[in-house]
C-alpha positions as CSV (number, residue, x, y, z in Angstrom):
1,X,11.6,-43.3,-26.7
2,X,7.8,-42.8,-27.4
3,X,6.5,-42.3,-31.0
4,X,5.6,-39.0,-31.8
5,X,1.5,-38.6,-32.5
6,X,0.7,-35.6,-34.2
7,X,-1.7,-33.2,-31.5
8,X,-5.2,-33.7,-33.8
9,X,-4.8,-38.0,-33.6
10,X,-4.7,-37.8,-29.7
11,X,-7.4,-39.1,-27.6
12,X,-9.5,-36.0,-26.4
13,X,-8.3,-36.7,-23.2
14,X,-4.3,-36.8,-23.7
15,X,-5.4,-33.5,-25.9
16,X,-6.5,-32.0,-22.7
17,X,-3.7,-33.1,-20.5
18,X,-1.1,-31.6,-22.7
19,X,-3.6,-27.9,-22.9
20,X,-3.7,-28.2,-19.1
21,X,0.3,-28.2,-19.2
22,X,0.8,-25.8,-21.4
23,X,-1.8,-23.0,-19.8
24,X,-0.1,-20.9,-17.1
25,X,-2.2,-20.1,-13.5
26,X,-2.8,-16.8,-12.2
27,X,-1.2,-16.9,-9.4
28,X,-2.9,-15.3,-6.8
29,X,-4.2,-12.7,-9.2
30,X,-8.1,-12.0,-9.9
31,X,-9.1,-12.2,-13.6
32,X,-12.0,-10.4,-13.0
33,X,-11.9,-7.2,-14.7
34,X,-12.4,-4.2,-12.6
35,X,-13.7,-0.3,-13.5
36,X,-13.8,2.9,-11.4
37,X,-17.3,4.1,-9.6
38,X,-18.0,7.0,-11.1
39,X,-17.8,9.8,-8.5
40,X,-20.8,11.4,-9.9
41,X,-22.9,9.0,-9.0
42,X,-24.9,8.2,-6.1
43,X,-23.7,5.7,-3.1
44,X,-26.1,4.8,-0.9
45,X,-23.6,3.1,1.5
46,X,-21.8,6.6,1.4
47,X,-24.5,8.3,2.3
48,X,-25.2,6.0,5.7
49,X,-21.8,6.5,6.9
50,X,-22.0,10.2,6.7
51,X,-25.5,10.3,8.3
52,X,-23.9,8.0,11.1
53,X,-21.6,10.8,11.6
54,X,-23.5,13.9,11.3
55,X,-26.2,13.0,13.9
56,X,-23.1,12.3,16.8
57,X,-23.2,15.1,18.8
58,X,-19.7,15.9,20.3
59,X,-19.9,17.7,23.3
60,X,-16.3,19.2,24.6
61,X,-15.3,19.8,28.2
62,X,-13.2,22.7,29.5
């Protein structure tokens, strides 16, 4: 059985093997935090998509 060293006597590195044990992963979840676009404002990549579809002329057949 090993002799118990209190956490603070530990080499720096034992001290952060034993923090990388205890801290948990992700897993597979983004820590980044994430907000809403605000509606109100203005999207210029928005606004090229609908110009790509306004200037299509559709020309229907019978």
């Amino acid at each position: 059985m090993e002799k118990f060293i209190p956490f603070e006597k530990l080499s720096k590195k034992e001290q952060k093997k034993l923090n990388a044990m205890k801290r948990r992963g992700w897993n597979g979840i983004s820590p980044v935090t994430r907000k809403s676009e605000n509606p109100k404002a203005y999207n210029r990549k928005k606004a090229q998509k609908r110009s790509d579809f306004d200037s299509v002329p559709f020309l229907f057949q019978i």
